[in-house]
Structures are given as structure tokens and as C-alpha cells.
C-alpha positions as CSV (number, residue, x, y, z in Angstrom):
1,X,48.8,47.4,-105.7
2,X,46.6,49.9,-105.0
3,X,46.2,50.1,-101.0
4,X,50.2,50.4,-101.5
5,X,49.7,54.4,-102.5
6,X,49.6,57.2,-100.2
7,X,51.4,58.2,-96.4
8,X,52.9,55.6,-95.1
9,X,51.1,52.8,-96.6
10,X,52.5,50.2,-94.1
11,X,49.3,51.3,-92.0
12,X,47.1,49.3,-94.8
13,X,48.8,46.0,-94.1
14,X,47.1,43.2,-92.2
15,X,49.4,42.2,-90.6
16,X,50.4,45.8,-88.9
17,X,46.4,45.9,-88.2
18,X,47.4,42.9,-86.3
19,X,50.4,43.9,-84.3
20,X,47.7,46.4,-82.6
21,X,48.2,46.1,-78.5
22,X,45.1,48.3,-77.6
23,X,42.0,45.6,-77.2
24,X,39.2,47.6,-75.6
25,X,36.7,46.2,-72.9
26,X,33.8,44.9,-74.1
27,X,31.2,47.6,-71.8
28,X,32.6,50.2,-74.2
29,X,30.6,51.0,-77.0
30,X,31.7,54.4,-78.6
31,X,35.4,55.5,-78.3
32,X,35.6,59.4,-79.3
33,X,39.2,61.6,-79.4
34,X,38.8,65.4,-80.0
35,X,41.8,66.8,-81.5
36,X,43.5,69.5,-83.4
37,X,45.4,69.7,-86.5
38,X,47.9,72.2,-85.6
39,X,49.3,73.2,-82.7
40,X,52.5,71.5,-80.4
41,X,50.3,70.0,-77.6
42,X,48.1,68.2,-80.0
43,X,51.3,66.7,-81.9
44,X,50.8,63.5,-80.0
45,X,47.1,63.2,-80.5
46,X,47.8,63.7,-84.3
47,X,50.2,60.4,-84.2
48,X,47.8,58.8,-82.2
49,X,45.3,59.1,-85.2
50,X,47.5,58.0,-87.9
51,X,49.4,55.4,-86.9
52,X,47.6,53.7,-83.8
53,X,43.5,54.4,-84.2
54,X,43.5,51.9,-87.5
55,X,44.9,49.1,-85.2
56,X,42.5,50.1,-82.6
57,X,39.4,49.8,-85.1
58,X,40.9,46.6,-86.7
59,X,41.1,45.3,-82.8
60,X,37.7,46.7,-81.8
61,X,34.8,45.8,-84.4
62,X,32.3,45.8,-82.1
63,X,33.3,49.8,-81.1
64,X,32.5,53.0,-82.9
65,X,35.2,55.1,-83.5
66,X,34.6,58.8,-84.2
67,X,37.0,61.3,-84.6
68,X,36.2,65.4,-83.6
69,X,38.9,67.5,-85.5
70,X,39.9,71.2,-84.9
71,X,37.0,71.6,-82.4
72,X,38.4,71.6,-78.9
73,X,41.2,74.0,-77.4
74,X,43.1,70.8,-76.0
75,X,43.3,67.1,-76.6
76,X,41.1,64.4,-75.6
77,X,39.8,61.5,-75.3
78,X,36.0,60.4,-74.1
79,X,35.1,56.5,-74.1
80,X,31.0,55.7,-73.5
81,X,30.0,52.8,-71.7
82,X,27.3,50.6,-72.3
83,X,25.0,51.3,-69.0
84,X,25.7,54.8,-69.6
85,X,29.0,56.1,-68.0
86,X,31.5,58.0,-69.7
87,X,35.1,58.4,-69.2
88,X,37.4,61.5,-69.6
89,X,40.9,61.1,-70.7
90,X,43.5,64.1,-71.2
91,X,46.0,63.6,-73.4
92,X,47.2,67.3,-73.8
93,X,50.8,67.1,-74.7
94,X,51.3,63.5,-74.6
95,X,53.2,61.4,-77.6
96,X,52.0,58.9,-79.0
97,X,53.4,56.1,-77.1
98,X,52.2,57.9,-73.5
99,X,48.5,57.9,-74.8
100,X,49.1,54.3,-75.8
101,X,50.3,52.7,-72.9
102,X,47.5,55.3,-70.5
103,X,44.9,53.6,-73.1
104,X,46.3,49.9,-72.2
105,X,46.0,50.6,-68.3
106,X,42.5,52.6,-67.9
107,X,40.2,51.4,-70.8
108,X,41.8,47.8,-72.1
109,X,41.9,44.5,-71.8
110,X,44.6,42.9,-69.2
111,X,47.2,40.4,-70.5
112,X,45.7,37.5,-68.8
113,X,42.3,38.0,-70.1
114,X,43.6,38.2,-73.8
115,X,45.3,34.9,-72.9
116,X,42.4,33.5,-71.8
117,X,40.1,34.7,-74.8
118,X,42.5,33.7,-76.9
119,X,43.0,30.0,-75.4
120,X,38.7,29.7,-75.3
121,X,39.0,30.8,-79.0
122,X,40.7,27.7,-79.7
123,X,38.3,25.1,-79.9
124,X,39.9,21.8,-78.7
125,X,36.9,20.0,-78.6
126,X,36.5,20.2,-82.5
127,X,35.4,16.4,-83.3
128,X,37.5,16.5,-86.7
129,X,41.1,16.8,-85.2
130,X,42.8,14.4,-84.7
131,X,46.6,13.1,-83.0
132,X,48.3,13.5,-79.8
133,X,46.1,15.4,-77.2
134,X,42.5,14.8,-78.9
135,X,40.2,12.3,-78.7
136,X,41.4,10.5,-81.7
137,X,44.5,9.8,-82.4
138,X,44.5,8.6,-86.2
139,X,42.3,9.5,-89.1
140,X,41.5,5.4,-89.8
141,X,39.6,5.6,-86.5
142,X,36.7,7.9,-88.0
143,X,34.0,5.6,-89.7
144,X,34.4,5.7,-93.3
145,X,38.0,6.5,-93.5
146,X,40.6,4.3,-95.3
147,X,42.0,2.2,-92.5
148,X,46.2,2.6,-91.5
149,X,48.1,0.6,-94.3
150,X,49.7,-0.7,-91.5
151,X,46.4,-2.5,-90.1
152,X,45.0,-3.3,-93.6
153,X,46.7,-2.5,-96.5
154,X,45.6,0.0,-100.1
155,X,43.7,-1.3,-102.8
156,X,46.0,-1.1,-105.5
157,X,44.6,1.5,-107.3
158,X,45.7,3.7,-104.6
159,X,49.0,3.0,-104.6
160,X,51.1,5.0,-106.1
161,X,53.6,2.5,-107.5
162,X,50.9,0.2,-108.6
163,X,49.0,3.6,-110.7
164,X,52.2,4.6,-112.5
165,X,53.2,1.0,-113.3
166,X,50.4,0.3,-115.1
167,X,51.0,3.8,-117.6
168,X,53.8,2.4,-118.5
């Protein structure tokens, strides 16, 4: 496969895309991190980049992410607002799991809001399910369906004793 080649191709995956626990509110528009690529206090920021700023772009369609390499003397991150406002966040020699969790409390989503998103994602009110909990709670009850064998029972022809009978 060829998204298998290269550093640590695990990155590439869906479903490590997935596992991403950075979900961004939705008034940010552009999320920018100025970093260099040597240095000790800009080791974290480097991680940062390569394993976690994939899941946040997977997470974050709707966001621009732009990346400022080997221009700043320490590390940082600067998130733009829609009305305007920008925020300043230092991550000078943070790892990668301190810049993570700092993301999760200043500029993302709470736990109970993804809960709640992703309970209104659900749509319940979707006329084709059917069974315990929805408004129907058998297929036979939508006009045009074949009725419960138990109510009325199969032609013959679609039984499946009656079909392979008859081949013999």
C-alpha cells in the first residue's frame, strides 16, 4: 500500500485520524503554530506537528491550518477568531502531551458539548428505521412492504423451500 511508506505511517490511518481529542470551537477560523526545527525548547512543538496536527486537521475541516517553520526564536501558537480576535498561546518547552491537554482547556470543545453534537448527529427521527424505540416497530407496517409471515404468509415463490424444491 502506498500511504503505508514513510515515518511512522500509522499517522495515515483513519482510524488514528479518528482517535484525535482536540475538536476546536467553531468561532475559530485559522489555527497557526510557529516553530523551529532545531533547538531543545522547540522539541515539543516539533511532536506536536507530527503526530497530533494531522488529527487536529482530520477533526477541524472547517479550520485552516498553517504551519510557520524556523521563523520565530520561541514556540507558539496563535488561533484567529471569526469576529476578529486572536489568541496567544506559548508553548516554549512544553511536550507534546502539555500542549495537548492546554489546547483541550483554552481553545476546544468541552466533553458535554461533543456529547451533545454527537447525540443531535444521530438522527432518530429518520422515517426509514424501524424497531424498538422508533415510530415503527416492523418493516410490514410501511405501505408496500411484504406483510409478517406471521400475519399473512409468502407466496411460494419466496420461499426458500418451495424455490429449491422445484430445481430438483
Amino acid at each position: 500500500m502506498p500511504f503505508m511508506v514513510g515515518k511512522a505511517p500509522i499517522r495515515r490511518t483513519l482510524r488514528y485520524l479518528e482517535s484525535g481529542k482536540l475538536v476546536l470551537k467553531d468561532k475559530i477560523k485559522i489555527f497557526s503554530i510557529n516553530y523551529n526545527t532545531y533547538g531543545n525548547h522547540h522539541k515539543g512543538a516539533r511532536s506536536f506537528v507530527f503526530w497530533n496536527l494531522p488529527q487536529l486537521q482530520y477533526k477541524n475541516k472547517a479550520v485552516q491550518v498553517v504551519t510557520f517553520r524556523n521563523i520565530t526564536p520561541s514556540p507558539f501558537i496563535k488561533c484567529y477568531y471569526d469576529d476578529g480576535k486572536q489568541i496567544l498561546i506559548d508553548i516554549d518547552s512544553r511536550t507534546n502531551d502539555e500542549i495537548l491537554s492546554h489546547l483541550i482547556k483554552v481553545v476546544g470543545k468541552s466533553l458535554d458539548t461533543l456529547e451533545a453534537e454527537a447525540i443531535a448527529a444521530e438522527k432518530k427521527d429518520n422515517p426509514a428505521n424501524f424497531g424498538v424505540g422508533c415510530a415503527r416497530s416492523c418493516m410490514c407496517e410501511i405501505p408496500g412492504q411484504v406483510p409478517c409471515p406471521g400475519v399473512l404468509p409468502l407466496p411460494f415463490h419466496m420461499r426458500g423451500k418451495h424455490r429449491h424444491a422445484n430445481k430438483n
